[in-house]
DODRENDO-576744 format. One record per residue: residue in three letters; x, y, z of N, C-alpha, C, CB in turn. Coordinates in pm, whole numbers, padded with zeros to 5 digits, always signed. Atoms other than C-alpha are relative to their C-alpha. Last residue first. Glycine has a CB too. Layout:
# DODRENDO-576744
ALAXYZXYZXYZXYZ/...
# end
This chain:
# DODRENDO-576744
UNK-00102-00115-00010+02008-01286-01784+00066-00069-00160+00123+00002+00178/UNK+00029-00121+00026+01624-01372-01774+00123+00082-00030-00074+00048+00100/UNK+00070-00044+00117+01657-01745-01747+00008+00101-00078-00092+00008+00019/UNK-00122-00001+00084+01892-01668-01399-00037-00021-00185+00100-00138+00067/UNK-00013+00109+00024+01590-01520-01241+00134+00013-00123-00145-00060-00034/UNK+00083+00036+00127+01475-01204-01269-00004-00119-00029+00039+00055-00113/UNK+00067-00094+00005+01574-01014-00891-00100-00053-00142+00095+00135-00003/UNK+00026+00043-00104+01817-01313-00750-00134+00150-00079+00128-00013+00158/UNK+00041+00066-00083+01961-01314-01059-00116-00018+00077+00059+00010+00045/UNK+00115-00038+00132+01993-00971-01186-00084-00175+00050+00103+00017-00238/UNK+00137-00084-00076+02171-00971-00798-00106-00013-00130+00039+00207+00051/UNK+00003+00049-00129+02416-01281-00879-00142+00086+00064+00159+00032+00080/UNK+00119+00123+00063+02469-01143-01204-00073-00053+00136+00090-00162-00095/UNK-00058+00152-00003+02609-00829-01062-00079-00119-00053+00026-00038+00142/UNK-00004+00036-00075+02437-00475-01165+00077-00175-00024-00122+00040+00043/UNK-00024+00121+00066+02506-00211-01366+00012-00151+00081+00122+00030-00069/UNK+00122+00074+00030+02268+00054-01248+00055-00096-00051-00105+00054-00081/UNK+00059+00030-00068+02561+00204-01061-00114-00081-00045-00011+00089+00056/UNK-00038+00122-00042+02757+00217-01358-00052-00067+00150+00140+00013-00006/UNK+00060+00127+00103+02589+00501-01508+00034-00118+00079+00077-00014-00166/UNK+00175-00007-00017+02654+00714-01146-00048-00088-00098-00077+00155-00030/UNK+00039+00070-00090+03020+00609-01178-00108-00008+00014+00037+00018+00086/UNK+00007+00164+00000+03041+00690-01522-00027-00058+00123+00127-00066-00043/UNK+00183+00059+00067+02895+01068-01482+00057-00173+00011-00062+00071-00247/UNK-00055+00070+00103+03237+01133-01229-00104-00073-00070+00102-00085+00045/UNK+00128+00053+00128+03064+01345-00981+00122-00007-00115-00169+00149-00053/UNK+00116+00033-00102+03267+01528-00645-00082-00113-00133-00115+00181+00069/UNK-00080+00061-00086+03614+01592-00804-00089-00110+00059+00060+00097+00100/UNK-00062+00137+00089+03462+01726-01106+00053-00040+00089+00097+00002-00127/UNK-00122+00032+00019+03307+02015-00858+00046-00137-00078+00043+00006+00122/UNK-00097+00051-00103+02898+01982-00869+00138-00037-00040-00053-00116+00061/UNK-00073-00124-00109+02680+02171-01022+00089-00038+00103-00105+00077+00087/UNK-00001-00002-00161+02664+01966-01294+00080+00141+00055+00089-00149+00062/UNK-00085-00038-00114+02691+02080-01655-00018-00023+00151+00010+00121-00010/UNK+00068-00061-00104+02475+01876-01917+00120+00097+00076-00071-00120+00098/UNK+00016-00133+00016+02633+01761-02248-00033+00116+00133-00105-00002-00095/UNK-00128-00004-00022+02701+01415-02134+00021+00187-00036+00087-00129-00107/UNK+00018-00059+00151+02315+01359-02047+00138+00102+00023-00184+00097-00040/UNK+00041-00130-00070+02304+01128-01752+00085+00059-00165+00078+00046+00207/UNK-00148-00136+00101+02191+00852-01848-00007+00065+00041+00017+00074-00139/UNK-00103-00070-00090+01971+00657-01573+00143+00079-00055+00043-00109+00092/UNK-00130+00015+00048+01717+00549-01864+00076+00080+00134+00023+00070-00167/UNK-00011+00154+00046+01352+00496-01896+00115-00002+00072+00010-00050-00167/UNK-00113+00050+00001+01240+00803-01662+00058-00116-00047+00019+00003+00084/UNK+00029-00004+00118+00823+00862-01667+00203-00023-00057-00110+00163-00034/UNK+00121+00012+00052+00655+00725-01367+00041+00026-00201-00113+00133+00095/UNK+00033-00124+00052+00941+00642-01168-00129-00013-00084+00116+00055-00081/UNK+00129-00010+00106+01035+00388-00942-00058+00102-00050-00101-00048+00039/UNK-00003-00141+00073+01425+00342-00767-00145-00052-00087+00174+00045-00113/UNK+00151+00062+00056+01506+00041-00552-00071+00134-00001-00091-00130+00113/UNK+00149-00137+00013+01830+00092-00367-00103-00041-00113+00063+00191-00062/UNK+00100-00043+00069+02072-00177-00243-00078+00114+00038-00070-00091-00014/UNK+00159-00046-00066+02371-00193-00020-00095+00028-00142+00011+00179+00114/UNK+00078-00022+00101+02685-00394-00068-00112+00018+00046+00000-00084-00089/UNK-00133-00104+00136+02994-00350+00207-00103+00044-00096+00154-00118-00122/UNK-00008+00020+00155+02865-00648+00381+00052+00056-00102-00086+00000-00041/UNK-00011+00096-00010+02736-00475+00715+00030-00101-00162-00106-00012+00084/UNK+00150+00099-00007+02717-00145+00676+00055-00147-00030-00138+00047-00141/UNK+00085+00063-00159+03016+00065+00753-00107-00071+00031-00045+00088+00079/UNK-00104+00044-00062+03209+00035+00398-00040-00042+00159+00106+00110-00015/UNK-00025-00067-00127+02910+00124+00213+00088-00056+00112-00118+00020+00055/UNK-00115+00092-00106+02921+00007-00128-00017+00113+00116+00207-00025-00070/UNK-00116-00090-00064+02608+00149-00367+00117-00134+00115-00109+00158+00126/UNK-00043+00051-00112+02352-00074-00572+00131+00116+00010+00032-00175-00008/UNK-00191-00064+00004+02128+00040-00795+00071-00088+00119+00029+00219+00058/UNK-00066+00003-00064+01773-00112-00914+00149+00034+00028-00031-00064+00005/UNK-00161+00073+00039+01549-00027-01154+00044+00020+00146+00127+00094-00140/UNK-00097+00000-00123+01153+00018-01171+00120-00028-00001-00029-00071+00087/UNK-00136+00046-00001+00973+00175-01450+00038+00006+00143+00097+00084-00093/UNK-00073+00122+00159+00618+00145-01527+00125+00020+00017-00033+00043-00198/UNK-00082-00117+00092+00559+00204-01138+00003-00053-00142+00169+00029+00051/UNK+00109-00170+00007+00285+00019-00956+00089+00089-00070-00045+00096+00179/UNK+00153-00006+00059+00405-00375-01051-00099+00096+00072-00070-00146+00010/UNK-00037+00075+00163+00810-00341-01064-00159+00021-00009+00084-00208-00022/UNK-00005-00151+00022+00761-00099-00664-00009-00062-00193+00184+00112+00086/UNK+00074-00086-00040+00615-00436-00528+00010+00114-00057+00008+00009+00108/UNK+00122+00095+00052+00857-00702-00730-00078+00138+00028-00054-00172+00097/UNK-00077-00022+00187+01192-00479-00658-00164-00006-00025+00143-00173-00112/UNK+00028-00187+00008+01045-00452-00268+00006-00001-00142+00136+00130+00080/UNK+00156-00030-00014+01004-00867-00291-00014+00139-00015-00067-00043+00141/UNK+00073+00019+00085+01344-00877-00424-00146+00008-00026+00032-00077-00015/UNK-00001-00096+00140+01509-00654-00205-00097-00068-00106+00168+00013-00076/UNK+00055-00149-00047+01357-00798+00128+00017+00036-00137+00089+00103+00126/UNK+00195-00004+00061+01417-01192-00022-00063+00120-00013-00119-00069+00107/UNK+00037+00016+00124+01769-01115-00044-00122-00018-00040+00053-00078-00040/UNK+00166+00022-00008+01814-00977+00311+00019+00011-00196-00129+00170+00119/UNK+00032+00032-00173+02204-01053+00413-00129+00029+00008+00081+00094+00123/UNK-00044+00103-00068+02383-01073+00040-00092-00072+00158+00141+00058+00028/UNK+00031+00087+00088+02126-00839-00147+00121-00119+00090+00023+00061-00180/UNK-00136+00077+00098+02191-00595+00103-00013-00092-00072+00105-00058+00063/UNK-00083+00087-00063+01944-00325+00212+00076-00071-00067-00054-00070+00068/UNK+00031+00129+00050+01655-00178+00022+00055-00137+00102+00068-00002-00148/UNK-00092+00119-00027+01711+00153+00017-00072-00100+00038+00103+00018+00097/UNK+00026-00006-00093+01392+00389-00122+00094-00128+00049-00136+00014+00010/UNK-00090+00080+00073+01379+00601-00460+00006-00058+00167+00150+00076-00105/UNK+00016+00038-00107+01082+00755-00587+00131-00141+00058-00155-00032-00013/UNK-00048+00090-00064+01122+00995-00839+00017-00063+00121+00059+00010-00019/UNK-00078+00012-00125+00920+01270-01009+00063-00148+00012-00096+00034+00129/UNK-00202+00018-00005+00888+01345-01334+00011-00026+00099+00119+00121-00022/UNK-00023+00068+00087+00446+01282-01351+00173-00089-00032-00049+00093-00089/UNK+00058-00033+00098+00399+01417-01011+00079-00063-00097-00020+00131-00009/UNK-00148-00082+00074+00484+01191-00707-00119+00067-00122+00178-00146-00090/UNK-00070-00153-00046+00202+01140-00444+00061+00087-00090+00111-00013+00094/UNK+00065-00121+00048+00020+00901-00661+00030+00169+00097-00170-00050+00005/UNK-00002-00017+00191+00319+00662-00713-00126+00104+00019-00050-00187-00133/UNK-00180-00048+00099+00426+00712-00330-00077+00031-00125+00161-00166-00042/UNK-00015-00130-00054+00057+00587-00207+00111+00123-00056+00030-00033+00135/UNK+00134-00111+00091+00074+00326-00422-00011+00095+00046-00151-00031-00007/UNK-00031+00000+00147+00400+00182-00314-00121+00076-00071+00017-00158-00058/UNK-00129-00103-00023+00302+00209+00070-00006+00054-00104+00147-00047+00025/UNK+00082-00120+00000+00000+00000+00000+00087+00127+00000-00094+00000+00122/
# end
């Protein structure tokens, strides 16, 4: 019910994006959240970040939008943020995920 609530809060561009935890130490949590936010958003994707103080190192996020295919970031753009701070590949490469998690999220069939 959560998930629906969210999708008619956001307006059309908005984004809803909500950690997940670790695909090593709650694998059912991410996949069931993937599943839940996969059938009220038309697009759901998943990221994963490293967090050195969380348990595992690998943390999920679980991202649903209404109108966003693509996590490009458009090479033309200018951030406002120092080149020290935002390297665009790392942010693409966050949506690139391990087999192990496409896996555990589509089945091995699906990869």
């Amino acid at each position: 019910i959560f998930t629906k609530i969210t999708f008619k809060a956001l307006k059309d561009d908005g984004i809803f994006v909500q950690q997940t935890e670790s695909p090593f130490m709650h694998g059912k949590l991410v996949k069931d959240f993937f599943d839940c936010v996969s059938d009220i958003f038309p697009v759901a994707r998943l990221y994963t970040a490293f967090i050195p103080l969380y348990p595992s190192g690998m943390h999920c996020f679980t991202m649903g939008t209404k109108k966003y295919r693509s996590p490009a970031v458009d090479a033309e753009s200018k951030a406002d943020f120092p080149d020290a701070l935002l390297q665009r590949g790392i942010q693409q490469s966050a949506f690139v995920l391990p087999n192990f998690v496409k896996d555990l999220l589509y089945g091995k069939a699906d990869r």
